[in-house]
VEXMI-24187 format. One record per atom (N, C-alpha, C): residue number from 0; residue in one letter; chain; atom name; x, y negated, z. Coordinates in pm, whole numbers. Example, Ala and Ser with C-alpha at 12.3 -4.5 7.8 and 13.67 -1.06 7.14 Angstrom:
% VEXMI-24187
0	A	A	N	1319	569	780
0	A	A	CA	1230	450	780
0	A	A	C	1320	330	780
1	S	A	N	1285	225	708
1	S	A	CA	1367	106	714
1	S	A	C	1290	-3	787
//
This chain:
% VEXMI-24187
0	X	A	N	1739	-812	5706
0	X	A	CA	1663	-898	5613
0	X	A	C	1627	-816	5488
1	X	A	N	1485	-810	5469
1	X	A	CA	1470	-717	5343
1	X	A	C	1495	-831	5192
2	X	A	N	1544	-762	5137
2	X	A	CA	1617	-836	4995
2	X	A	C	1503	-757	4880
3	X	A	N	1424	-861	4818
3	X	A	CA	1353	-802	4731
3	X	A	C	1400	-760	4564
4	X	A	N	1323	-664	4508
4	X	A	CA	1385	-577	4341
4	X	A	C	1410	-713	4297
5	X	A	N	1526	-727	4204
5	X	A	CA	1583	-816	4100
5	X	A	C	1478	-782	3957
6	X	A	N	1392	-685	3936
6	X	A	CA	1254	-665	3849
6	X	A	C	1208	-731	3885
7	X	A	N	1178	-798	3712
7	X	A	CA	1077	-879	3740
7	X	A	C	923	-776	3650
8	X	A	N	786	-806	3727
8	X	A	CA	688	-710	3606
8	X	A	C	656	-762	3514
9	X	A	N	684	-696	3401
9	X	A	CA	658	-713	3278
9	X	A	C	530	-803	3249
10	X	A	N	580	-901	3115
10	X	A	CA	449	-979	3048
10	X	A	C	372	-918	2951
11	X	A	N	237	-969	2901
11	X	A	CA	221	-895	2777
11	X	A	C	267	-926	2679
12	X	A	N	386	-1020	2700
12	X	A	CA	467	-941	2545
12	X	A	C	576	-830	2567
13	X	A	N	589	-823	2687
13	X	A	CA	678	-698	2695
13	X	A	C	599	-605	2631
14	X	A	N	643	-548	2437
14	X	A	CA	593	-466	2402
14	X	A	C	695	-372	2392
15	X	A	N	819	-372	2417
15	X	A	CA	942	-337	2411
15	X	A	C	961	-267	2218
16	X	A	N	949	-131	2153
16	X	A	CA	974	-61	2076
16	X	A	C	870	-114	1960
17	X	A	N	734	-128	2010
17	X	A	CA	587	-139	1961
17	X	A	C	633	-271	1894
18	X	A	N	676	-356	1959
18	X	A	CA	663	-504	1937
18	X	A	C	731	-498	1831
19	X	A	N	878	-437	1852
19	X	A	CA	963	-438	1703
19	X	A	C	912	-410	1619
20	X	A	N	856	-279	1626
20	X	A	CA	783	-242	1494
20	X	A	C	694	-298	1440
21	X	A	N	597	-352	1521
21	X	A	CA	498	-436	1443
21	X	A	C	505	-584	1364
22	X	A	N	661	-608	1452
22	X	A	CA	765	-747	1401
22	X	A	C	787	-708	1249
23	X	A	N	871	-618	1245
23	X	A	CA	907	-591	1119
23	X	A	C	823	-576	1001
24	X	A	N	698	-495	1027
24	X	A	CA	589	-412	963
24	X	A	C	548	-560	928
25	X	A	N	514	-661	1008
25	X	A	CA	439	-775	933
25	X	A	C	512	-872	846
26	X	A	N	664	-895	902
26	X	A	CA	725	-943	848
26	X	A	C	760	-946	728
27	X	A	N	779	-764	676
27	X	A	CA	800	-751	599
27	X	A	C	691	-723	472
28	X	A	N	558	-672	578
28	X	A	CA	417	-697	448
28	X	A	C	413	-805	412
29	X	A	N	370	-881	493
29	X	A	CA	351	-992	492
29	X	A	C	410	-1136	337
30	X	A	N	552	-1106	409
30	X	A	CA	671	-1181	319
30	X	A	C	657	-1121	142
31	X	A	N	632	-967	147
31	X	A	CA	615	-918	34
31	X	A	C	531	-973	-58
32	X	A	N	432	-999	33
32	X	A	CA	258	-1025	-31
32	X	A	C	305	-1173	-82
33	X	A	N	336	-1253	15
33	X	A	CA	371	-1407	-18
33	X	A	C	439	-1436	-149
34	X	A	N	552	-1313	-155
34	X	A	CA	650	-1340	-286
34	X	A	C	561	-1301	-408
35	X	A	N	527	-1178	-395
35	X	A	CA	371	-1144	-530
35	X	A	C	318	-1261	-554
36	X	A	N	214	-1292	-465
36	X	A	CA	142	-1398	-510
36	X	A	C	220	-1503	-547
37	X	A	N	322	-1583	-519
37	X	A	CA	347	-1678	-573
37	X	A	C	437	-1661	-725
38	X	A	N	449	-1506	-734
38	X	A	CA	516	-1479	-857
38	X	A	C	426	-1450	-940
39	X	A	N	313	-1459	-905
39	X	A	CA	177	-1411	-989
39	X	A	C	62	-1474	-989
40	X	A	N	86	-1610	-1010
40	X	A	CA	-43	-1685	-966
40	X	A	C	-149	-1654	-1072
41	X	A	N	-127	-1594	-1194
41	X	A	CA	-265	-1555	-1317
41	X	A	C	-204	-1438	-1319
42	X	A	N	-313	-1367	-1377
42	X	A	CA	-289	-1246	-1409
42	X	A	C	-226	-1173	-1563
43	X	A	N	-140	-1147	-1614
43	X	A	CA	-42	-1101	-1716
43	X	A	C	-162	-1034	-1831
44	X	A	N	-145	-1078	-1945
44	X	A	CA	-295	-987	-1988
44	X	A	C	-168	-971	-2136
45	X	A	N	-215	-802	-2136
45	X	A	CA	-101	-744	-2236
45	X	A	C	-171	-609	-2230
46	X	A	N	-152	-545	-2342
46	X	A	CA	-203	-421	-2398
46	X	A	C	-122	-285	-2316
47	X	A	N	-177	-159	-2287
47	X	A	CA	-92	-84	-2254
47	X	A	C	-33	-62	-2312
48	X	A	N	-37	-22	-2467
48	X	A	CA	100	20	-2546
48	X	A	C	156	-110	-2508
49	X	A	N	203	-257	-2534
49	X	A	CA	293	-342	-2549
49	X	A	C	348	-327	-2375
50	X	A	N	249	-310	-2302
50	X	A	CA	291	-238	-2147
50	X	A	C	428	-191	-2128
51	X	A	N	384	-34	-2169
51	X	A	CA	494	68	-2198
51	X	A	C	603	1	-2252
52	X	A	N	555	-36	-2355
52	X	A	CA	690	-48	-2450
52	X	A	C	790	-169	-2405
53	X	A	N	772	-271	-2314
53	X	A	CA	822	-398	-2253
53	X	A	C	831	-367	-2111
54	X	A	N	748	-328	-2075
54	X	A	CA	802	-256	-1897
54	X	A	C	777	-415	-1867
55	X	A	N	709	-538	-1834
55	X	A	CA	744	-715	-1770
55	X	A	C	727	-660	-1640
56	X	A	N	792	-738	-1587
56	X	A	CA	820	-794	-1430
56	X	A	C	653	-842	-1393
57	X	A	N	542	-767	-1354
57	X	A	CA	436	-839	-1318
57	X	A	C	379	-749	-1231
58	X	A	N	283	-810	-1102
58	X	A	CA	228	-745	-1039
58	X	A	C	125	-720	-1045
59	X	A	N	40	-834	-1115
59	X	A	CA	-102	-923	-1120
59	X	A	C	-134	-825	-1260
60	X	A	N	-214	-773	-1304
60	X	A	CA	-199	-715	-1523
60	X	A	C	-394	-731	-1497
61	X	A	N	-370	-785	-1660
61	X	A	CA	-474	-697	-1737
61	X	A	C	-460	-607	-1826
62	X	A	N	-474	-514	-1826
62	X	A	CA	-470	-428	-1942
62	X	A	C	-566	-405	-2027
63	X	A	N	-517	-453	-2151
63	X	A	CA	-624	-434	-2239
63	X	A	C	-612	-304	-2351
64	X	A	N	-703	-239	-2440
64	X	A	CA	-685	-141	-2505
64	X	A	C	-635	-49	-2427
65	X	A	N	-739	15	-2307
65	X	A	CA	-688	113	-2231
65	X	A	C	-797	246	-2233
66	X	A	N	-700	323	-2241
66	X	A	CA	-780	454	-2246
66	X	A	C	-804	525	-2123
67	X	A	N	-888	517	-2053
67	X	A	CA	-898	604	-1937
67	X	A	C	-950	738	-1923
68	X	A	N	-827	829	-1888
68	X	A	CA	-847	967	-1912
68	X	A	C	-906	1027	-1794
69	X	A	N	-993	1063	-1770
69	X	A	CA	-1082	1083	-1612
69	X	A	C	-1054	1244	-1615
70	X	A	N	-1050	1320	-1746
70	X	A	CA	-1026	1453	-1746
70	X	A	C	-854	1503	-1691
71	X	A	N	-814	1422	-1702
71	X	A	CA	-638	1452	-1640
71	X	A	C	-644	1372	-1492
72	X	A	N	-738	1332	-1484
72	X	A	CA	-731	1248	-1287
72	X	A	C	-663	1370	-1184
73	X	A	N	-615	1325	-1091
73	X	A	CA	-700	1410	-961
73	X	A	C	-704	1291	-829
74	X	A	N	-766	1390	-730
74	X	A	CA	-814	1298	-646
74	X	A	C	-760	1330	-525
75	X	A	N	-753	1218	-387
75	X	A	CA	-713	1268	-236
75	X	A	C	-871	1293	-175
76	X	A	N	-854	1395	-146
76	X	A	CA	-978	1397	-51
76	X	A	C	-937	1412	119
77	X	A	N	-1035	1364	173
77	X	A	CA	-1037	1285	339
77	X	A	C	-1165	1337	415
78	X	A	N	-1162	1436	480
78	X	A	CA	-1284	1464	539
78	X	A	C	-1340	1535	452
79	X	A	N	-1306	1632	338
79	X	A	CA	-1423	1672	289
79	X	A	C	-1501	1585	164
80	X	A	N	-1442	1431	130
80	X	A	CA	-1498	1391	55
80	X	A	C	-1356	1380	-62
81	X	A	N	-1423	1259	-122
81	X	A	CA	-1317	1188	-270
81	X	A	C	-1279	1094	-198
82	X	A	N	-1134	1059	-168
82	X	A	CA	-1106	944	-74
82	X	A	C	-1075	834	-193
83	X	A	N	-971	861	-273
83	X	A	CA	-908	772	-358
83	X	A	C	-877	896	-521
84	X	A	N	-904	794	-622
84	X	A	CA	-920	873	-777
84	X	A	C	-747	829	-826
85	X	A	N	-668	943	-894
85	X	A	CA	-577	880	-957
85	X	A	C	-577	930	-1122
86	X	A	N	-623	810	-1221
86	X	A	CA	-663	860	-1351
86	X	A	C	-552	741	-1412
87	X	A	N	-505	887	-1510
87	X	A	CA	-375	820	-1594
87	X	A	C	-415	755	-1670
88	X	A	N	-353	609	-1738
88	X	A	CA	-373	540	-1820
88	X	A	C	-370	533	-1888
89	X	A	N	-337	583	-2059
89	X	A	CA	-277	567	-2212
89	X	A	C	-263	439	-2301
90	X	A	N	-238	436	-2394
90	X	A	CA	-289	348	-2510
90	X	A	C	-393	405	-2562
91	X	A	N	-513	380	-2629
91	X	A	CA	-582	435	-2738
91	X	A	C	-532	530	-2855
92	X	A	N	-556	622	-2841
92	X	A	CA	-528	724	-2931
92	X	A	C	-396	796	-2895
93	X	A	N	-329	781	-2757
93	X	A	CA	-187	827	-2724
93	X	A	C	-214	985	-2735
94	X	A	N	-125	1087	-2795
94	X	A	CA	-154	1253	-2673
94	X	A	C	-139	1304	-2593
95	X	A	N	-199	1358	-2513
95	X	A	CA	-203	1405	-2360
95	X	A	C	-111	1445	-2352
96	X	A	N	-12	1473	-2429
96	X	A	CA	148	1558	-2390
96	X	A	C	261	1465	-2390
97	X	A	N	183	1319	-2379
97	X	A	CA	290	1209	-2383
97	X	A	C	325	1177	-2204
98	X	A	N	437	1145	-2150
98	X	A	CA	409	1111	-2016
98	X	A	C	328	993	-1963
99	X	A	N	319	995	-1859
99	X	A	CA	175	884	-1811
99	X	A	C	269	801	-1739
100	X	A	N	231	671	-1774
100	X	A	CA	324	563	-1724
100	X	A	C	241	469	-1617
101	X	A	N	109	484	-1610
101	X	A	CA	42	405	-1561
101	X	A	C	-78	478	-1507
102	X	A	N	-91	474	-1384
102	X	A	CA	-221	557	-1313
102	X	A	C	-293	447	-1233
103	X	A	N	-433	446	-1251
103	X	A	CA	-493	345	-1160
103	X	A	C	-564	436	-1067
104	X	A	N	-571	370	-923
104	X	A	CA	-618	405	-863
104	X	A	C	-741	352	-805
105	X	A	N	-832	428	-851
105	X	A	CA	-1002	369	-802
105	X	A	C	-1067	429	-695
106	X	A	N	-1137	422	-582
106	X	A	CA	-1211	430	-521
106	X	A	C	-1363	435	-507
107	X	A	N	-1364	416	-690
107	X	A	CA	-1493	396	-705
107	X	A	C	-1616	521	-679
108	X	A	N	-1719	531	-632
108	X	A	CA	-1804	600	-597
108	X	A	C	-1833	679	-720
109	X	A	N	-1873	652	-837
109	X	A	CA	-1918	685	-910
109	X	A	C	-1841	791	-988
110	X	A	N	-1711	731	-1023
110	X	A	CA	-1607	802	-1086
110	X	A	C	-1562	908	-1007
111	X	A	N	-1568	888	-842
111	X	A	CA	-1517	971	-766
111	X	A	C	-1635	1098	-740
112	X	A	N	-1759	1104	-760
112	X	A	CA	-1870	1170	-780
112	X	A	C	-1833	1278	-895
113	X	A	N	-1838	1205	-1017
113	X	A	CA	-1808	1252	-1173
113	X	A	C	-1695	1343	-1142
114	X	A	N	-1582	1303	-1077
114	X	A	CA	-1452	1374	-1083
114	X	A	C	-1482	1501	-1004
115	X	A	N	-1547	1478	-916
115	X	A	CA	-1560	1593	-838
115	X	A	C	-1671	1716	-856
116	X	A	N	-1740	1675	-933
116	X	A	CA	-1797	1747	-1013
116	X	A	C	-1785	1843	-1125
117	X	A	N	-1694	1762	-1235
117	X	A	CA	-1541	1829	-1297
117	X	A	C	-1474	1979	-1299
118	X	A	N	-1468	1961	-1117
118	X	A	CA	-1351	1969	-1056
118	X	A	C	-1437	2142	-967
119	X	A	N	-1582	2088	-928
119	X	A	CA	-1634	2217	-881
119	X	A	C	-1723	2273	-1007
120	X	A	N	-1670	2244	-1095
120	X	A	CA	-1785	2282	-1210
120	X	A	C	-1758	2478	-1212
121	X	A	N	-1744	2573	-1144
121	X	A	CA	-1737	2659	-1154
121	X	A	C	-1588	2726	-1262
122	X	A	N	-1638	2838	-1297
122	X	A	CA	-1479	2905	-1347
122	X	A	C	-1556	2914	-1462
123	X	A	N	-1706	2947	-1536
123	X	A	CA	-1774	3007	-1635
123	X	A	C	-1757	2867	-1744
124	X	A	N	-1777	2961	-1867
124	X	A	CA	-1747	2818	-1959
124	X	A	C	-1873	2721	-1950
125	X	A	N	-1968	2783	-1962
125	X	A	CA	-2155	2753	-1942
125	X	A	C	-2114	2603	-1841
126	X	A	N	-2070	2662	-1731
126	X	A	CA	-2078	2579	-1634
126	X	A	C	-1956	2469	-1635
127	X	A	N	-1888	2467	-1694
127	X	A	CA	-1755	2366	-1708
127	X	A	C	-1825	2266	-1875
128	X	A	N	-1879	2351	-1951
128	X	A	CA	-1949	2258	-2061
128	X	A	C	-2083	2167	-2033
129	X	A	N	-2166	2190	-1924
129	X	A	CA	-2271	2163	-1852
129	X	A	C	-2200	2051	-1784
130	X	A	N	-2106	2044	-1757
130	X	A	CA	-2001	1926	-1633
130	X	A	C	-2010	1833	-1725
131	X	A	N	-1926	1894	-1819
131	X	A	CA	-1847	1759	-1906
131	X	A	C	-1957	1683	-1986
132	X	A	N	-2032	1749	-2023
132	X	A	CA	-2163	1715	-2107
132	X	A	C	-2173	1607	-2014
133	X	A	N	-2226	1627	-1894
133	X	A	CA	-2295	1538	-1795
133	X	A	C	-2203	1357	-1763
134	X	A	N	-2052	1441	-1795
134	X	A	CA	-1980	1300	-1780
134	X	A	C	-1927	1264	-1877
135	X	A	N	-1960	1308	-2021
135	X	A	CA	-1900	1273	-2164
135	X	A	C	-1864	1099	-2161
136	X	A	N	-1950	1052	-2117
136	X	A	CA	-1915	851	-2119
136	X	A	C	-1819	855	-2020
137	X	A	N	-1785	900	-1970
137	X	A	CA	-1679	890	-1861
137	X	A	C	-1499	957	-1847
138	X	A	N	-1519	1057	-1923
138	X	A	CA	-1374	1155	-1972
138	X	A	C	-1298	1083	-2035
139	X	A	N	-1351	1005	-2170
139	X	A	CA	-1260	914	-2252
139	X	A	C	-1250	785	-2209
140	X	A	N	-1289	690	-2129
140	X	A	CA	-1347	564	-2174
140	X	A	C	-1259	487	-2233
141	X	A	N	-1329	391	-2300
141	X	A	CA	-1171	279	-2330
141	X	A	C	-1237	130	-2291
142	X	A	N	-1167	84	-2229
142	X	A	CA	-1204	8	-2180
142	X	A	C	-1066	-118	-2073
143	X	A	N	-1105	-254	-2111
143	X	A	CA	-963	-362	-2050
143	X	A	C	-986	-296	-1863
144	X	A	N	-837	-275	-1825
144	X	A	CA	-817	-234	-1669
144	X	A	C	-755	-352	-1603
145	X	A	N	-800	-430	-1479
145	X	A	CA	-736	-553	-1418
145	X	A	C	-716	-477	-1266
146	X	A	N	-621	-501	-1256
146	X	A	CA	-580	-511	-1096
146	X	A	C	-411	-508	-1067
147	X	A	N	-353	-449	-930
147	X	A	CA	-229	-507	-907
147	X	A	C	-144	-380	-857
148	X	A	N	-19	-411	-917
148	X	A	CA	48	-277	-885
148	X	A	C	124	-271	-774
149	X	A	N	112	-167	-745
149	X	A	CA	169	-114	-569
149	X	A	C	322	-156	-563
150	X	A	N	390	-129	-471
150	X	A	CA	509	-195	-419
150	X	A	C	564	-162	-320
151	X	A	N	695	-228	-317
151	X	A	CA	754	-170	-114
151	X	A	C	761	-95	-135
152	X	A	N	850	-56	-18
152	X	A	CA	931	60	32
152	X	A	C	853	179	64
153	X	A	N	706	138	139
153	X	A	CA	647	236	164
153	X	A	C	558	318	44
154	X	A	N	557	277	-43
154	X	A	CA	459	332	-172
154	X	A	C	607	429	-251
155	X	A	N	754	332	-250
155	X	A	CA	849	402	-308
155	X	A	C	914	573	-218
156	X	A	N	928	541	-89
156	X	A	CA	950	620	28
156	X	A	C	821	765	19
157	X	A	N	724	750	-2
157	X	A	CA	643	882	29
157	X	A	C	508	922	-107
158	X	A	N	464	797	-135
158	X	A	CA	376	793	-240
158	X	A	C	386	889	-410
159	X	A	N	543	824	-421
159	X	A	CA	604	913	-536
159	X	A	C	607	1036	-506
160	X	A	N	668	1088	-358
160	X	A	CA	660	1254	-335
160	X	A	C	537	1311	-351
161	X	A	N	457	1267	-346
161	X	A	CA	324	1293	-330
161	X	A	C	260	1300	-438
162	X	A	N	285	1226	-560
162	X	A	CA	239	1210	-685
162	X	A	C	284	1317	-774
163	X	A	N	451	1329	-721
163	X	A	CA	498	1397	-803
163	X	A	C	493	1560	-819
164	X	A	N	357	1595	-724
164	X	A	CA	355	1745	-690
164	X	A	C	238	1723	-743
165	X	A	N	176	1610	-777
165	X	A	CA	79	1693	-920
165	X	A	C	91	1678	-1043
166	X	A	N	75	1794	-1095
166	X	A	CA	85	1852	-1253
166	X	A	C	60	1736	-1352
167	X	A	N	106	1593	-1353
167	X	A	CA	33	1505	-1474
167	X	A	C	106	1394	-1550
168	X	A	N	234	1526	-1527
168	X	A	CA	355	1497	-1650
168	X	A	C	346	1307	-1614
169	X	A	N	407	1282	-1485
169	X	A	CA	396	1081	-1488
169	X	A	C	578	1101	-1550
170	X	A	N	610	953	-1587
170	X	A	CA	717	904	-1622
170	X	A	C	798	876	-1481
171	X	A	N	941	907	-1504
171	X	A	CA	994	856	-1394
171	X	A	C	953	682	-1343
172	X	A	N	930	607	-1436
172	X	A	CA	884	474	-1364
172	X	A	C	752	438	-1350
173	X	A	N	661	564	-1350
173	X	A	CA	523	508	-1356
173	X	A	C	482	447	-1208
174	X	A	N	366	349	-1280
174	X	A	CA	347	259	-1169
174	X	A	C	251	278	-1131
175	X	A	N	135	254	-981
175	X	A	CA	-8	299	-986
175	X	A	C	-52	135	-993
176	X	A	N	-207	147	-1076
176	X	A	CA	-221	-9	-1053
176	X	A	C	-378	1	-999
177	X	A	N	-398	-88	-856
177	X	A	CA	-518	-35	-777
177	X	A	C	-614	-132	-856
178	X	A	N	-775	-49	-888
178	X	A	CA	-854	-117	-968
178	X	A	C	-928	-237	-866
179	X	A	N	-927	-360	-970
179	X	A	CA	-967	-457	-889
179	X	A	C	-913	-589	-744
180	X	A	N	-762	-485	-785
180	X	A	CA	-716	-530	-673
180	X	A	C	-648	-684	-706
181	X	A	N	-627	-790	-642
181	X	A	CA	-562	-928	-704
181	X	A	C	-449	-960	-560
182	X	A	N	-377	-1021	-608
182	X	A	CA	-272	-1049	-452
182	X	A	C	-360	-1159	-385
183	X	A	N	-351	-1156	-246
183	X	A	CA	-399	-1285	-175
183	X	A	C	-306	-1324	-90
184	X	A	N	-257	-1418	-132
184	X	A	CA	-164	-1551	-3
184	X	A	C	-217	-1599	61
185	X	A	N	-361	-1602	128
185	X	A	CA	-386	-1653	271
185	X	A	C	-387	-1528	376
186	X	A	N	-399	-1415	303
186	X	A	CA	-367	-1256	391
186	X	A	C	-270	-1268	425
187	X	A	N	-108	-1264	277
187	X	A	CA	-48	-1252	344
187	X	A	C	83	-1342	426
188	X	A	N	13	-1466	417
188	X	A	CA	67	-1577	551
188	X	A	C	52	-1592	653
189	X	A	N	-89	-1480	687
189	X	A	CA	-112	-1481	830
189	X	A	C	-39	-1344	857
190	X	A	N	-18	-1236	776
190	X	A	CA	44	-1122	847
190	X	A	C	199	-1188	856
191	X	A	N	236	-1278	781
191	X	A	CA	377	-1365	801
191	X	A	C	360	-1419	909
192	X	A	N	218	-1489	960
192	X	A	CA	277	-1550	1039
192	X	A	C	265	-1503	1148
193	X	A	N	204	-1393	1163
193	X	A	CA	178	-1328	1298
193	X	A	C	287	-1250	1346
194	X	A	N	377	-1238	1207
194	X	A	CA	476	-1145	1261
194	X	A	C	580	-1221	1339
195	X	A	N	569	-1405	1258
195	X	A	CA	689	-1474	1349
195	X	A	C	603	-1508	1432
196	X	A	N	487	-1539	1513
196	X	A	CA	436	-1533	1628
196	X	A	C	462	-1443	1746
197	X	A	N	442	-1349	1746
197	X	A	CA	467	-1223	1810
197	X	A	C	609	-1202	1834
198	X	A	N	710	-1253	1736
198	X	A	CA	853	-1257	1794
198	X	A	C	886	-1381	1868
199	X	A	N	848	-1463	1815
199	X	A	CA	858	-1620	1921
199	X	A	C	775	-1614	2033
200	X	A	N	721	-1492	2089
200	X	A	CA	631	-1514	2202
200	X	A	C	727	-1386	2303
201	X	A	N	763	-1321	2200
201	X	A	CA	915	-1187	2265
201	X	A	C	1032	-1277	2305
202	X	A	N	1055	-1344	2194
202	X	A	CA	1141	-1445	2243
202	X	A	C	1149	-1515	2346
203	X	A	N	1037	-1581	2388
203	X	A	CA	1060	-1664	2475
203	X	A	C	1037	-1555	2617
204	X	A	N	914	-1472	2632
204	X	A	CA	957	-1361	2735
204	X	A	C	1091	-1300	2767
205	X	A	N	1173	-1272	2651
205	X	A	CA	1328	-1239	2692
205	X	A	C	1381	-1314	2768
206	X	A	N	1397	-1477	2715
206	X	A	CA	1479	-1584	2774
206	X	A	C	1394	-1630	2913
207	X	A	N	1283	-1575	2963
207	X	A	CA	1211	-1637	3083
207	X	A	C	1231	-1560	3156
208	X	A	N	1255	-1398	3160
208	X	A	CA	1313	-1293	3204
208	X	A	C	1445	-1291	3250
209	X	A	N	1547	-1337	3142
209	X	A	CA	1703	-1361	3133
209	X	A	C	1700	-1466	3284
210	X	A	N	1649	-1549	3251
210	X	A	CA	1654	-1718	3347
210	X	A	C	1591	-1642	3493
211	X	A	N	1481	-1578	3474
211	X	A	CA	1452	-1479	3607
211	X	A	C	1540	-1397	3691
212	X	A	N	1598	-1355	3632
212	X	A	CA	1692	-1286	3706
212	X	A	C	1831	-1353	3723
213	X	A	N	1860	-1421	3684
213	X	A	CA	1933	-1518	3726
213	X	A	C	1959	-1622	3815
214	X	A	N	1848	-1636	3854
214	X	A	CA	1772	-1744	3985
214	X	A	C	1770	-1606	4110
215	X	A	N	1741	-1524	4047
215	X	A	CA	1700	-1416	4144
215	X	A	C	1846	-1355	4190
216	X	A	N	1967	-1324	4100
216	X	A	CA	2047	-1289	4137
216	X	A	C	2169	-1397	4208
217	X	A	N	2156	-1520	4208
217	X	A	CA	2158	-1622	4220
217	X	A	C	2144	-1669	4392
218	X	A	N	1988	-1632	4414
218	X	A	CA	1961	-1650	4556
218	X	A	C	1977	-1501	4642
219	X	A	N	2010	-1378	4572
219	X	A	CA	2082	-1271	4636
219	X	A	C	2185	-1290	4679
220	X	A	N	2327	-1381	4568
220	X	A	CA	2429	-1380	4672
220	X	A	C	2443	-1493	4766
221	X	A	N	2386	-1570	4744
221	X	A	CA	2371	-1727	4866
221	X	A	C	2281	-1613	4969
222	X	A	N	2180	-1546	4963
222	X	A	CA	2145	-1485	5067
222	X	A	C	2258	-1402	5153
223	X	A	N	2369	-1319	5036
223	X	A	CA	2440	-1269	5118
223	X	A	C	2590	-1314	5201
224	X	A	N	2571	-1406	5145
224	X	A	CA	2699	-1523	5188
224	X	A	C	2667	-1590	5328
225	X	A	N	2534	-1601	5315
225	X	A	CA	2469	-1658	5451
225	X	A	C	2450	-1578	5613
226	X	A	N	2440	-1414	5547
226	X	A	CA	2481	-1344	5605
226	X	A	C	2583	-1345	5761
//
């Protein structure tokens, strides 16, 4: 009597390793995002010096009386281009030999153009005074900065190493704050909830699996008893 495999073939939630990870990864974006936003339903509007000097618990900021130093930036480049700008923040009138507590990070086209320009402006003075000339409204600006500061494990885990190998004297607690950015809680309730979806759908594949082979091992030994 041929006795068939006690395997059963896999469902598509058998994601086995993948599944975890993507369990966790949402769970834990997800849950993050939820706690922001509901800890931040307006946005904190406070000066960078009073910034610095109070350090608040906020994710959400406006910053007002901000000096944006575009001449101390640098940038990631991706392919050959300007992927993402990181330009330190000050108070008005701070000196560049003060540490930088606050870097925003923009994406913006324009700034990321300007910077890179800067940046290939040659070695000759002609040609580095010809740069700056060209982006003089742009080196100093002062101007209120709104958006939301980074977070998690993953920005603390690799982001800082990364920051901290360029030359721009940051403070041990500086924070990056992405321009424009605001928290959204309908994002992240669906990456919440997808993450407990995707485990309640593992879940129940485990226990339909478990109950599978159990029926199966079940009618193996009544098969072999019958014998």
């Amino acid at each position: 009597m041929k006795i068939r495999s006690l395997n059963r073939p896999p469902g598509f939630t058998s994601l086995g390793c993948i599944g975890y990870i993507a369990i966790i990864g949402l769970l834990f974006t997800g849950g993050q995002g939820v706690y922001v936003a509901l800890q931040n339903p307006e946005p904190l509007e406070i000066t960078v010096a009073d910034y610095i000097a109070q350090k608040p618990k906020a994710e959400w900021m406006k910053l007002k009386e901000a000096q944006v130093c575009l001449a101390e930036a640098a940038y990631k480049s991706r392919l050959g281009r300007v992927a993402e700008v990181f330009i330190p923040i000050r108070p008005i009138g701070e000196s560049k030999d003060a540490p930088v507590h606050i870097l925003l990070s923009s994406e913006d086209k324009a700034v990321a153009a300007a910077l890179k320009e800067l940046s290939q402006s040659g070695n000759t003075v002609n040609y580095k005074v010809n740069a700056a000339a060209r982006q003089a409204d742009r080196l100093f600006m002062q101007q209120d900065i709104y958006g939301q500061t980074r977070y998690g494990i993953f920005f603390d885990l690799w982001m800082r190493a990364r920051l901290s190998k360029m030359n721009m004297k940051l403070a041990d607690d500086f924070v990056i704050l992405d321009d424009g950015v605001a928290p959204n809680l309908f994002v992240s309730l669906c990456l919440l909830g997808g993450g407990l979806l995707i485990w309640f759908l593992m879940l129940c594949n485990a226990l339909s699996n478990a109950l599978w082979r159990w029926r199966r091992r079940r009618e193996f030994h009544r098969q072999r008893a019958q014998q």
